[in-house]
N, C-alpha and C positions, 0 to 999 in steps of 0.2 A: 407536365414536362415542359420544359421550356430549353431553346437555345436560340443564339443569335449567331449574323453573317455579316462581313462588310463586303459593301456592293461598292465599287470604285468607279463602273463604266455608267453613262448615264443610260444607254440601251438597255441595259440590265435594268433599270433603276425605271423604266418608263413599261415595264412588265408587271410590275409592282404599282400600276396605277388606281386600276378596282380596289383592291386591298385597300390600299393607301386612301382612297375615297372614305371608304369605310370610317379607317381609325380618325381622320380628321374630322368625322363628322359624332366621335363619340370620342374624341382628345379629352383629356384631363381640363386642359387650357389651353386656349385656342392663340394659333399661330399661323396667318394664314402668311408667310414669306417661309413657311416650312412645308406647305400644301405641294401637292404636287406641279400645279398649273403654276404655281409664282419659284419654287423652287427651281424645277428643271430648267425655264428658261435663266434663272441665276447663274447656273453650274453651268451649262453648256456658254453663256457669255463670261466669268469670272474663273471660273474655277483650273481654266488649265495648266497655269502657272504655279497652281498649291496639289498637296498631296491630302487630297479632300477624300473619308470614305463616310460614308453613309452605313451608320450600324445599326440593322434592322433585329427587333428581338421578336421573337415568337414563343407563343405561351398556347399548347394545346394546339399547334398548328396554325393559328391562327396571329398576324403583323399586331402587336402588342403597342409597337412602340419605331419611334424611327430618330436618330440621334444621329443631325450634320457635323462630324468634325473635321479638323485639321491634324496632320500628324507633323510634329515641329521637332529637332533634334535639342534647343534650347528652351529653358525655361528659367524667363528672369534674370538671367546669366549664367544659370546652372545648366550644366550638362546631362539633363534630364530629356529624356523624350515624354512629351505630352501629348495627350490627344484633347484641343480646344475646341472649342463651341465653332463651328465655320460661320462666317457673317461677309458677304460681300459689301463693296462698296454705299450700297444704298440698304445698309440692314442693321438693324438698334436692335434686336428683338431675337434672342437667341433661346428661348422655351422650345422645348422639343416635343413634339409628338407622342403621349403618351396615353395608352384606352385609360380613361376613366375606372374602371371595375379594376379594383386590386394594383392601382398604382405601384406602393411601396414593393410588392412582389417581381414586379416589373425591373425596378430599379436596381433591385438587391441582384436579379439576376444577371443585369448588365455587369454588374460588378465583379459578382463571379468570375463570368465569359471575360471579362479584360484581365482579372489577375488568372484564368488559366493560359490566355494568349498572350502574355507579356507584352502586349504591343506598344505599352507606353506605362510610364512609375507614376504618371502625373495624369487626372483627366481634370477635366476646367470647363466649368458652365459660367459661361458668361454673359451679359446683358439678359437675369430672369428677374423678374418683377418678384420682389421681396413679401412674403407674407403669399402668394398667389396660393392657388391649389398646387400645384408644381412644386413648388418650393416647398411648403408643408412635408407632404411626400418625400421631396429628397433629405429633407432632416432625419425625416424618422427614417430612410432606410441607413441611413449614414451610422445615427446613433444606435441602430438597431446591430450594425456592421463592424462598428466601433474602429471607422476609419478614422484617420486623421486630417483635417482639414483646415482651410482658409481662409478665410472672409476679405475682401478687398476692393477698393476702384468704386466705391456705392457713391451711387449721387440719387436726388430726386427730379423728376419731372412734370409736369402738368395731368393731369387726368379731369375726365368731363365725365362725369355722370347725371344719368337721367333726372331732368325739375318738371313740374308739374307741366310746365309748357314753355320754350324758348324763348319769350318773351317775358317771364320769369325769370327765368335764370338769367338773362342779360341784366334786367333791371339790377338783380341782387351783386352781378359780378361786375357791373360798371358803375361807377357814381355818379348822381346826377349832373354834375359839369362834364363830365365827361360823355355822359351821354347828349348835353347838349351841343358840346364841340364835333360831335359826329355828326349831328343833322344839320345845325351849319355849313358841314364841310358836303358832305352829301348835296345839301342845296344847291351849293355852289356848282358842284357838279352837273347838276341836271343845268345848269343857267350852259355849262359847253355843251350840253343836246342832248341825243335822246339814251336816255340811259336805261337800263335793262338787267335786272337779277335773271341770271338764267340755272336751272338747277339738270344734271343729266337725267332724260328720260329714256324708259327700255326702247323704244323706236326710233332714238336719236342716229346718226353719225357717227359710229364712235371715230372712226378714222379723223373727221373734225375735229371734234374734241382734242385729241390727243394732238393734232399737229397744230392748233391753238395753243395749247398749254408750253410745245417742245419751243415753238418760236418764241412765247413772252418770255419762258424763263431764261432761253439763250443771249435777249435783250437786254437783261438784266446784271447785275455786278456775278451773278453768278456764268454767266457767261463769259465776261471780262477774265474772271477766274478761271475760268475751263472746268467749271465741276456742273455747269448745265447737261441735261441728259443727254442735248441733241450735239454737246461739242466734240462725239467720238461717236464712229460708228457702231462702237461695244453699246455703248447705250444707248444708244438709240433703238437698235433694234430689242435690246432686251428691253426698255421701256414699252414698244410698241405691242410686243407679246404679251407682257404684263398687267397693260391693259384692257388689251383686246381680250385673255382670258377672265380677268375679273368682272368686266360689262356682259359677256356670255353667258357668266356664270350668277349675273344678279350679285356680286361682291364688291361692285366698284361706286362709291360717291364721288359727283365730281359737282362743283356749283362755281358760277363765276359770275363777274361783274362786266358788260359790254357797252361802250360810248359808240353808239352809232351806225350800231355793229361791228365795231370794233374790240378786239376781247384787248380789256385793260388790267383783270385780276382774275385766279385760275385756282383752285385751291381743290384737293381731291386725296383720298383716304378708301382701305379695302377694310370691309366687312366678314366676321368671321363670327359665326355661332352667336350668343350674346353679348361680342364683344366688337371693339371695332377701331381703325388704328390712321391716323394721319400720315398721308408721306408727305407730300411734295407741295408748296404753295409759289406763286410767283407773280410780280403784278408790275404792271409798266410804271417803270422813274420816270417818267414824261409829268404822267398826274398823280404825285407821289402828295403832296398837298391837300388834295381829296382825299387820304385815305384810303385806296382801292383796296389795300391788302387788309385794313381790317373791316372794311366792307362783305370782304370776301368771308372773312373767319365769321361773322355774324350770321351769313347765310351758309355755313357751314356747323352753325348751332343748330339752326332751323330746321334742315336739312336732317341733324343727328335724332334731333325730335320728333322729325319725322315718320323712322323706324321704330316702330312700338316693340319688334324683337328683340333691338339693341340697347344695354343698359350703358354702354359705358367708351368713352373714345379714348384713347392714348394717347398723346401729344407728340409721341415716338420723334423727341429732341437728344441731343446730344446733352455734356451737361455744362455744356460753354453758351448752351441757347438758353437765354431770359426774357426774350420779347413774350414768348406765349403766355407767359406768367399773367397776363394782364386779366384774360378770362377765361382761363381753365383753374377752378378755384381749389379743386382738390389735387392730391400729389400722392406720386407713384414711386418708391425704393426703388432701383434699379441696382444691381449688384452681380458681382464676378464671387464664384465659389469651387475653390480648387480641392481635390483629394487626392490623399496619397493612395498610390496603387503598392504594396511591397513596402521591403526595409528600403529600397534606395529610395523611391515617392515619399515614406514615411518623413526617411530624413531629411530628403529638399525641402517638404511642407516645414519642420522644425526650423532648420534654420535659415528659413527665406527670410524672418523677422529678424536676426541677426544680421546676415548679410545688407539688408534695407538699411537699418542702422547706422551699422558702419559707413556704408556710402554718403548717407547725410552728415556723421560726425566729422567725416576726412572734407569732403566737402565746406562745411563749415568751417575748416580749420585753412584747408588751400585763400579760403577769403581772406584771413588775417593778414595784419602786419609781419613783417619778419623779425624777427627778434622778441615776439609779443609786445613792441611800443606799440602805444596809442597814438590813436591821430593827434598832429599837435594844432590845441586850440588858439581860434584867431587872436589876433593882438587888437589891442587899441580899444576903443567904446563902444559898447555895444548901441547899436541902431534901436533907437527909441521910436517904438509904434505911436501916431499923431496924439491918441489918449492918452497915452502914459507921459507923465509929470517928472522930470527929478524932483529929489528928495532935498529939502530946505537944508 
């Protein structure tokens, strides 16, 4: 027997903690910015301003499954209510919580429970890693359901998976000049003093660490920007939480690069089951010519190598980012997948591909000349490139 609830208050939601322990620790596919130590602190700093519920299923009595959404009154321009993947500001990674044992039943259930509570014609998973275990799942409960659905917004990303030893895999994912431009640059570094790979250990500082990391990156263009953690109070302190529980809990890698005790490069990533996920890097423009930031990502190979549980890191980039492309050699589908709920779901998913269309056709046509003339072409001789000869 199965049924499900939305919890909206995060007090209620922090009662569901044990539980919640549990199903994370036997998820389908791990998600740890949907755990409850990195979650809660989200929602109590983002969430006030959205109509955020957390739909919790149960199967046998027992927390099956836990799905962050949003409840939106449009969708794409349609006047559809949807219920979306919730993702705060610093979140790529919208996989939901769901037990491993009988996935598909899980899913099929959720689907029920939304079309007996009408609460939205539209539900929308967005940012799930394409092909995962997750995704598998939601196909077959889909086609199983004979919903109608969406596919859209996919891009790929970076993924690091386990090589026989990081010095390995760098070898095979940089090219020999390249790798000599590093040790070069590196050189030259050690020639400004004393330089120092440091990696977090369980008896470290964390409060260090962390207010290491919050100053270089505020140093940074991303602070010139205001999208540094430390340029608003909201994040700061959900940063601090976020950290502070992942070091706790043995989930947090953090390695950086230090001149003289000086932190110059900070790169740091949380651990979840066999899996493991990059967030934040940042490294001082001062000695941007050394290289500190891809110094940092090297000892951040090492670092990944270093966990024999973990097989595999995320790059968890947006899909405007291509710098990491350089040594994360494999890649990860990322993709949005919408279903319809009902005849009215049914029919926004139908013709959201119509509606798109037309926008780019009309679009396309607002570009034009008026009247359909063509541009009128230049007069006089054409500008002859220094090669090219006239003709005798």
């Amino acid at each position: 027997m199965a049924d499900a609830v939305t919890v909206e208050r995060v007090a209620a939601l922090e009662k569901l903690v044990p539980e919640w322990e549990s199903l994370a620790a036997h998820a389908l596919e791990p998600n740890p910015f949907f755990e409850h130590w990195l979650l809660l602190p989200a929602l109590r700093a983002f969430a006030s301003k959205n109509d955020v519920r957390i739909v919790c299923v149960r199967r046998g009595g027992k927390l099956s499954a836990l799905f962050p959404f949003q409840l939106a009154s449009r969708y794409k321009g349609l006047p559809v209510n949807v219920l979306a993947s919730w993702r705060h500001p610093h979140c790529l990674l919208g996989t939901p919580l769901v037990i491993r044992d009988r996935p598909q039943e899980c899913l099929s259930d959720l689907f029920q429970w939304l079309r007996q509570e009408r609460v939205a014609s539209i539900v929308e998973f967005s940012y799930v890693p394409a092909g995962g275990r997750f995704h598998q799942a939601l196909v077959d409960a889909l086609n199983l359901g004979g919903h109608f659905t969406q596919v859209g917004d996919s891009y790929t990303r970076g993924l690091l998976c386990r090589d026989k030893d990081a010095d390995g895999y760098i070898n095979s994912a940089l090219s020999a000049e390249s790798r000599q431009k590093l040790r070069r640059a590196e050189k030259r570094l050690h020639e400004q003093g004393r330089v120092a790979h440091r990696v977090l250990q369980p008896g470290d500082d964390i409060q260090r660490w962390i207010d290491e990391f919050l100053q270089l990156e505020a140093r940074g263009w991303k602070g010139r920007c205001g999208s540094a953690l430390a340029c608003t109070e909201t994040n700061t302190r959900f940063a601090n939480e976020a950290f502070t529980n992942a070091f706790k809990r043995g989930q947090l890698v953090m390695v950086g690069v230090d001149l003289d005790d000086r932190p110059i490069a900070r790169y740091c990533g949380f651990v979840a089951s066999e899996g493991s996920f990059a967030f934040k890097t940042a490294y001082d423009e001062e000695f941007r010519r050394f290289a500190p930031g891809l110094l940092a990502e090297l000892d951040m190979i090492r670092a990944f190598h270093g966990l024999p549980e973990v097989q595999w890191m995320d790059s968890f980039t947006d899909r405007s980012n291509s710098t990491i492309d350089r040594l994360w050699k494999h890649r990860r589908i990322v993709q949005r997948l919408a279903v319809g709920l009902g005849a009215r779901g049914e029919l926004a998913i139908l013709a959201l591909p119509l509606l798109q269309w037309t926008k780019r056709r009309l679009s396309r046509l607002a570009r034009r000349p008026p009247n359909g003339e063509r541009p009128e072409k230049p007069r006089g001789r054409p500008l002859q490139s220094p090669e090219m000869k006239p003709a005798a």
